[in-house]
C-alpha positions, 0 to 999 in steps of 0.5 A, spaced: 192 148 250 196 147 255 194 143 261 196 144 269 192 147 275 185 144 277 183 138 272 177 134 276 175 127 273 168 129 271 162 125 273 157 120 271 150 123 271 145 119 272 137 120 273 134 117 278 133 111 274 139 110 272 140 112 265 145 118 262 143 124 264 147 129 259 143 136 260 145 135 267 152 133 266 154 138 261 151 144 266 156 140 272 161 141 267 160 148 265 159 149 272 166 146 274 169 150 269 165 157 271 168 156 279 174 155 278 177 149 275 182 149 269 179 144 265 176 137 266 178 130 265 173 124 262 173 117 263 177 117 269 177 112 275 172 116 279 168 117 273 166 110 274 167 109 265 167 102 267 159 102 268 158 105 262 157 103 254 160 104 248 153 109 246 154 113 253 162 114 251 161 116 245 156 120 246 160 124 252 167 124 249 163 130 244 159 133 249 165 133 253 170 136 248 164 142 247 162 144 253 170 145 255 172 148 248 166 153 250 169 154 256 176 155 252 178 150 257 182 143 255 179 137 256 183 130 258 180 124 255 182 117 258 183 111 253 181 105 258 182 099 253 186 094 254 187 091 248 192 094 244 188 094 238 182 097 240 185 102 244 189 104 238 183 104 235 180 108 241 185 113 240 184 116 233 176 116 235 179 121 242 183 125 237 178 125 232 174 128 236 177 135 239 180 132 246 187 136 247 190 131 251 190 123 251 189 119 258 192 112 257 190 107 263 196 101 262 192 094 261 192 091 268 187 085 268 191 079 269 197 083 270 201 084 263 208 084 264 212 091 263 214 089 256 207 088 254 205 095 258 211 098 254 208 096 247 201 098 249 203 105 250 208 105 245 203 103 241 198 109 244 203 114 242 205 112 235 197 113 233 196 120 235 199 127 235 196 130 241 198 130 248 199 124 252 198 123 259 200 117 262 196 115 268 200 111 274 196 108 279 199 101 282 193 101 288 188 101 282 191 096 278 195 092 282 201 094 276 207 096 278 212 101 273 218 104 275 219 110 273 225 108 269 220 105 264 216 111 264 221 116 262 225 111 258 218 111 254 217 119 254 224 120 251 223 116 246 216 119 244 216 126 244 207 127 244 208 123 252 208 130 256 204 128 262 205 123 268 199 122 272 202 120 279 198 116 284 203 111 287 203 111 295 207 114 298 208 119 291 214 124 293 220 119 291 217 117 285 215 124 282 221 126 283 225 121 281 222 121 275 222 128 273 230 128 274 230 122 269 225 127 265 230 133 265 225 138 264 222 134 258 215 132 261 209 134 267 207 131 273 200 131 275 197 128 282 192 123 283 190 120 288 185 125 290 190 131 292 191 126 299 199 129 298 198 135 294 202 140 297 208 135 297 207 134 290 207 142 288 213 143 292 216 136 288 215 139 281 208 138 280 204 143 274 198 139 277 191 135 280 187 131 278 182 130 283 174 128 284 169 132 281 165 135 287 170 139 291 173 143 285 174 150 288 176 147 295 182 145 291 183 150 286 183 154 293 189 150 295 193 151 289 191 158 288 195 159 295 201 154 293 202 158 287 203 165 291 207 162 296 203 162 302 204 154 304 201 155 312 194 158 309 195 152 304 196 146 309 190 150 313 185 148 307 189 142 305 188 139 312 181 140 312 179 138 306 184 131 308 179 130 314 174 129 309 177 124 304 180 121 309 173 119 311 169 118 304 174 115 301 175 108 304 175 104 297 173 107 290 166 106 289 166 109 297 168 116 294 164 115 288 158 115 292 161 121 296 162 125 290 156 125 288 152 127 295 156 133 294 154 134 288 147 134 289 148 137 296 151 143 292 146 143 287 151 142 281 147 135 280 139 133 280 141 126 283 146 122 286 145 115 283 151 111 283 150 104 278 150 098 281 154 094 284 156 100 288 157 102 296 151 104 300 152 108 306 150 106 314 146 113 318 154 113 322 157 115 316 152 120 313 153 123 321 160 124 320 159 126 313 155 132 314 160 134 320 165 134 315 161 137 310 159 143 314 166 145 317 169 144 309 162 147 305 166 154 307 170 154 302 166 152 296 164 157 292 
C-alpha cells in the first residue's frame, strides 16, 4: 500500500503499574486511524522502543500489523538494531509479520563512520522485499549523512522508497535530496511536523508526527492538499506554539503525548517508564492554556 499523508508514531501504552497494556493500545490505535490518520508507524523515537523488551516488541509488531490491516490502513515498522547482524535478523521478523514498510534507524552508539552506516543499510535492503523507509535524524543520534549518501544508496537498491527527514533546518536537505533522487523515492517529515508546511511545499508526500495531535495534522495537511496555505499556516502555527512548549527535549514530548492522550480519552493512563521528564505546576499551567486554544481543532 502505498504510504503518505498523516503516519503518526504510535504510542507505548502503560497501565498505571507500568506494564504493557495491549487493549488499550490497540483501541489508541484504531481510534487514530478512525479519526483521520493515514496510517501508523511502531517503534519510532517517540514511541519510547527503547524501554521496552524483546516480548513487548514482538508482541506489538503482530498487534499493530492487525489493527491497521483492519483498518485498510499500512503500517510502518522500525528496526532500531544496531548491529547489522541482528537487524538483519530483525528485518525477516518485521516482514514476516505483515508490515507494509520497514523503518531503519542507522546505528549511531559510538558514532560509526559513513562507510559502516552504508553497509548496515545496505545490508537492511538486501534482506526484505517490502519498502524501506530510512529515518534521518542527526539531532537524535548525533550521526550525520549527506544526502548524496542517501541517494547514492536508494539508486542502488530499489526497495529504498522513503526518506524520513528530520534534520534542522530540513528545507535544503529535502530538496536537494529529492533533485538527486529524480523522482525515484518520497519524502516524509519528522521532527514533529515543526516546518511541515515548508516541507509539503518541497516535495514532501508526508508527516511523521507524535501520536496524540493526529487529526490537528491531518487538518493541516487536508488544507495543504487544497491549496489554502493561509488556513494551514493558521492551524500550523498554533499547533507550533504547543510543540514549542512540550517539546524541549525527547522524553519531555513524550510525557506531553501521553497527557493529551489521556485528556482525549484515546488512553487510560498517562505512565511514562523511567528514567523519564517530570513536569513543574508552571508547565502544566502553560500546558493547559495551550491545551484549551489548540483542543478546538481535534476531532
Amino acid at each position: 500500500m502505498e504510504i503518505k499523508g498523516i503516519c503518526p508514531i504510535a504510542p507505548a501504552v502503560y497501565n498505571d503499574q507500568g506494564e504493557c497494556d495491549y487493549e488499550a493500545y490497540v483501541s489508541c490505535c484504531d481510534a487514530m486511524l478512525k479519526g483521520g490518520a493515514h496510517s501508523l508507524a511502531l517503534f519510532g523515537i517517540a514511541g519510547e522502543y527503547y524501554k521496552m523488551d524483546r516480548e513487548e516488541e514482538e508482541r506489538l509488531i503482530d498487534i499493530t500489523v492487525k489493527v491497521c490491516h483492519d483498518n485498510n490502513a499500512p503500517v510502518v515498522i522500525s528496526n532500531t538494531r544496531h548491529a547489522t547482524e541482528v537487524a538483519v535478523k530483525w528485518a525477516k521478523r518485521i516482514e514476516a509479520a505483515g508490515a507494509d514498510c520497514m523503518m531503519v534507524l542507522p546505528p549511531f552508539f559510538l558514532k560509526p563512520g559513513a562507510a559502516e552506516l552504508t553497509r548496515h543499510i545496505e545490508a537492511l535492503c538486501d534482506a526484505v522485499s517490502i519498502p524501506i523507509m530510512l529515518q534521518y535524524a542527526p539531532e537524535q543520534t548525533g550521526v550525520g549523512i549527506a544526502p548524496e549518501v542517501l541517494a547514492g544508496i536508494g539508486q542502488r537498491h530499489q526497495n529504498l522508497r522513503y526518506y524520513k527527514i528530520e534534520c534542522k533546518p530540513p528545507g535544503a536537505y529535502i530538496s536537494k535530496l529529492l533533485d538527486l533522487l529524480g523522482g525515484n523515492g518520497e519524502i516524509f517529515i519528522g521532527n514533529a511536523g515543526f516546518q511541515m508546511i515548508e516541507g509539503f511545499k518541497r516535495g514532501a508526500v508526508g508527516v511523521m508526527p507524535g501520536p496524540s495531535m493526529f487529526d490537528v495534522y491531518r487538518k493541516i495537511y487536508d488544507l495543504i492538499q487544497s491549496d489554502d496555505i493561509a488556513s494551514a499556516m493558521a492551524v500550523h502555527d498554533r499547533l507550533n506554539a504547543m510543540l514549542n512548549h512540550i517539546r524541549q527535549d525527547v522524553e519531555m514530548i513524550i510525557c506531553y503525548e501521553k497527557k493529551i492522550l489521556k485528556r482525549r480519552g484515546l488512553i487510560p493512563s498517562d505512565y511514562c517508564r523511567s528514567p523519564r521528564h517530570r513536569t513543574d505546576p508552571l508547565n502544566e499551567e502553560l500546558f493547559d492554556i495551550h491545551y484549551s486554544e489548540l483542543s478546538k481543532y481535534f476531532v
